[in-house]
Steps between C-alpha positions, in 0.01 A plus 500: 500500500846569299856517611439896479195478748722304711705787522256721580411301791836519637459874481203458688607304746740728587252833571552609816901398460676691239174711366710786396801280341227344257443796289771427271419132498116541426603711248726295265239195589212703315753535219561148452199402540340713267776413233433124579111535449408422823189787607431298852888561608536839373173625716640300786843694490250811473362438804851466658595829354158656575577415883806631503419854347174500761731496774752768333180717483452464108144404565412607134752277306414203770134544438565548132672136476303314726178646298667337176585176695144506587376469156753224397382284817118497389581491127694161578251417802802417697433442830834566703554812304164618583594477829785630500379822326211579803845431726630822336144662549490445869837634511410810319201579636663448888736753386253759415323437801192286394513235741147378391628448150802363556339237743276412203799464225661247771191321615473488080897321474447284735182354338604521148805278583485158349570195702818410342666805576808543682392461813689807619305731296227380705696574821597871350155578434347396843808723689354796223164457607580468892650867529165613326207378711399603821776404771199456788413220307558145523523476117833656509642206707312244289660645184856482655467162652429402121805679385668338804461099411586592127869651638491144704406300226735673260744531783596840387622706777472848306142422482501456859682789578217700308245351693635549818541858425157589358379272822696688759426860390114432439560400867609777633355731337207359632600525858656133529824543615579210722378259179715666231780438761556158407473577168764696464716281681397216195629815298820503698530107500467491106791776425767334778444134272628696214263403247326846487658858562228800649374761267496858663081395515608261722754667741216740547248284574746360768579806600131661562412214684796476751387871530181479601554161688755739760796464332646845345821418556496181256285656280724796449796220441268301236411827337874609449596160383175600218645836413874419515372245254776223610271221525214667295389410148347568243348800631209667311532877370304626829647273723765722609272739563217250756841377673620870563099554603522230761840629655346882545258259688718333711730721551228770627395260730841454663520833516777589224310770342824629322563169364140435370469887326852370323319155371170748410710709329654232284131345432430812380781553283420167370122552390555824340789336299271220402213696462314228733154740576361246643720498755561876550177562739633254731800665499378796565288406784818350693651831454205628715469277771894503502495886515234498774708227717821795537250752587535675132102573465593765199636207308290284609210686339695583216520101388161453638383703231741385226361141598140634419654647172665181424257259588194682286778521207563102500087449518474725196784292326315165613213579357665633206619124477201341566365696230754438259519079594064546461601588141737258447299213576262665319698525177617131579145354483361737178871405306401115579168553395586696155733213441195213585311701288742522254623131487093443442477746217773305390332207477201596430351480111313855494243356236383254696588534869642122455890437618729558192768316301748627821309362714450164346830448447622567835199287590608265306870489612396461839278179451759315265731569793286323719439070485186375325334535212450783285327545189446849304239583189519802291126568404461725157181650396378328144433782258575771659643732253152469321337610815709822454472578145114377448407665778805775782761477687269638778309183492770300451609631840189446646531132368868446654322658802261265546742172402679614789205532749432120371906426591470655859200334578604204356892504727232660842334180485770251504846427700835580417367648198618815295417677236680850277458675206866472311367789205283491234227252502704250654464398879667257735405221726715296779427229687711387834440163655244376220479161310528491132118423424380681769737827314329424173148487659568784671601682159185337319299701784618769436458484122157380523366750703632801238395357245098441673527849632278743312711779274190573285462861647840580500637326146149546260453094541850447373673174770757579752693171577856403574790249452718390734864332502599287842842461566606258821837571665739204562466339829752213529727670699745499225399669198516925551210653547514840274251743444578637191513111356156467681379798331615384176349193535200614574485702198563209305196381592333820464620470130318135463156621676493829254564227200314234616196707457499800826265471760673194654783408737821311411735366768804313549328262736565096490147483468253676268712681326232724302171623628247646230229672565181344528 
């Protein structure tokens, strides 16, 4: 990965932090990364901004860059980027209400990760998937025990703090109150050593559990610590909102039902500010039971119904999004496969159906690049102009047709072996890995068998045979190994074959340097 991707990372690493703050920062990262060349750390700052504009409810523009990202991670078969993209799928499809989905994208991240990863990425996806499967299951616990002994091993007490949350509310919301207990204590023990301050998540995690473990009066004192926001950081756009939520809670319970309608009326001042929908049914259903607690059955039925309103508007607007991300991957999958199909056009010769001069020269790039021998031939047709003029060009086709049929069967029957038509009558053969004498055998083969094949039908008894011009790349160690010096080589020898007669193979081999033709 570059210094740019390293960046990214630190962006990353600090989701769940300073989300909102990183807007700004993703952004001028895609810039320079984009003016520096470098696709996998502009997609990777996309994903950054993507997140951030999911949770300021621009699901379209999130969707839209993590859909690009997308295609940049499998067009560079990148691994951690790949990952990182079905991260940003889970995450949008948990926001438009698809758990099923979103437990796939983060089952997906989690297995797509490579080994060498940061092993925090690792612990970020396992915390994603806990809050997604079912919290009567043990898997939940297995997941966060994982996530667990990577915060040990890394001895990263953020991470810890995140995985005491997610433990402690999957706890009680489950019913376990006296274990989540302790865990929030661990919570507690973390922020007093300084190394770690508590996110409004957290404060209301402590606070819902002191709550329901008999303790209203500390939870109303943890909550007001969360909504004073003296202690709390790096709160999330709806967090003010779930902390206010909690006090109405609390509050009720004490009974200070003048003091929890002022925290409901700020949470609802807050969503229709925001425009947080998702949160608005809620909102509207503590209205109702709040109502109904002061004896005020009129209002009570009033929000009752608004919560009915509210709630069918935000399923119509997740399935709306659900929808709309079903299109997106959608599009994401048919733009990749336009642009496989494409590249293969590309490198396709439409004559023949054989790899083109593209592709043999980024074929060819690739194997110089690599230690070991190489050795190249450029194979011409002998005559061929006569085989258009005596007789078409349609036949002549049909005759570079068939030379190519010989080619691919020839390169389908041997390793590390490839063959291209570079334009006209004139074809290419490479050879990775491959001793000199075995290169020219190889290339006598080949010539042998077109010139024994039977043309008769095709050419009116007129002989179809070729000659072909080896080349052998350096492979000291020392000398460069270039292919358009190979190539040129090779056509030397091309040039002796023709005038030594056609229908034979020259090569710059120690060792028999000519072939003829029997």
């Amino acid at each position: 990965m570059s210094a740019l991707y390293d960046e990214v990372r630190v962006l990353q690493r600090n989701r769940g932090r300073a989300l909102r703050s990183q807007e700004d920062a993703a952004r001028r990262l895609m810039v320079r990364a984009a003016e520096a060349g470098d696709c996998a750390a502009r997609a990777g700052a996309q994903l950054v901004l993507a997140d951030v504009l999911a949770v300021l409810n621009d699901t379209e523009r999130a969707t839209e860059l993590t859909r690009e990202a997308e295609v940049v991670a499998e067009d560079l078969g990148d691994p951690e980027l790949r990952s990182r993209v079905q991260f940003a799928w889970s995450l949008l499809h948990a926001q438009a209400g698809d758990e099923a989905q979103a437990r796939c994208h983060a089952l997906a991240c989690l297995e797509l990760l490579p080994p060498d990863a940061p092993r925090w990425l690792r612990a970020e996806g396992l915390l994603r998937l806990s809050t997604l499967v079912d919290r009567e299951r043990e898997d939940v616990h297995t997941l966060l025990d994982q996530a667990w002994a990577i915060a040990v091993e890394l001895n990263d007490p953020l991470l810890r703090l995140f995985t005491l949350n997610n433990r402690a509310w999957i706890l009680c919301e489950a019913g376990d109150v006296a274990a989540a207990v302790p865990l929030t204590e661990q919570m507690r023990d973390l922020a007093r050593t300084g190394t770690v301050q508590l996110r409004c998540a957290d404060l209301d995690t402590l606070a819902v559990v002191e709550l329901h473990s008999g303790r209203p009066e500390q939870a109303l004192e943890t909550i007001r610590l969360a909504i004073a926001g003296s202690t709390a950081v790096l709160q999330e756009i709806d967090d003010d909102v779930w902390v206010r939520l909690t006090a109405v809670e609390i509050l009720a319970r004490l009974g200070r039902l003048d003091e929890a309608q002022v925290q409901l009326d700020d949470a609802r001042r807050m969503v229709d500010a925001a425009g947080l929908v998702a949160l608005r049914p809620l909102v509207e259903e503590t209205t109702a039971t709040l109502s109904a607690r002061t004896g005020d059955w009129e209002r009570a039925y009033r929000h009752h119904v608004r919560f009915s309103e509210a709630d069918r508007a935000l399923r119509a607007r997740q399935n709306s999004t659900r929808a709309f991300l079903a299109q997106a991957r959608y599009d994401a999958v048919t733009a990749r496969r336009e642009a496989e199909d494409y590249r293969a056009l590309a490198m396709t010769d439409a004559l023949t159906g054989m790899p083109n001069r593209r592709a043999a020269e980024e074929h060819l790039d690739r194997v110089l690049t690599a230690p070991g021998p190489v050795a190249a031939a450029i194979v011409d047709a002998d005559h061929f102009k006569r085989i258009n003029d005596e007789l078409s060009h349609d036949t002549g086709d049909e005759v570079l047709r068939r030379l190519g049929a010989h080619l691919l069967r020839w390169s389908g029957g041997l390793p590390n072996t490839f063959c291209a038509r570079l334009g006209g009558e004139e074809f290419i053969l490479v050879w990775q890995g491959w001793g000199d004498l075995a290169v020219v055998g190889s290339a006598e083969g080949l010539r042998a068998g077109v010139a024994g094949d039977d043309w008769d039908a095709l050419t009116e008894g007129r002989p179809v045979t070729v000659s072909v011009g080896v080349a052998f790349a350096p492979d000291d160690g020392v000398a460069p190994r270039d292919r358009v010096e190979l190539l040129k080589r090779a056509d030397r020898k091309l040039y002796a074959a023709k005038h030594g007669g056609r229908n034979r193979v020259v090569s710059s081999a120690r060792q028999a340097d000519v072939l003829l033709a029997d």
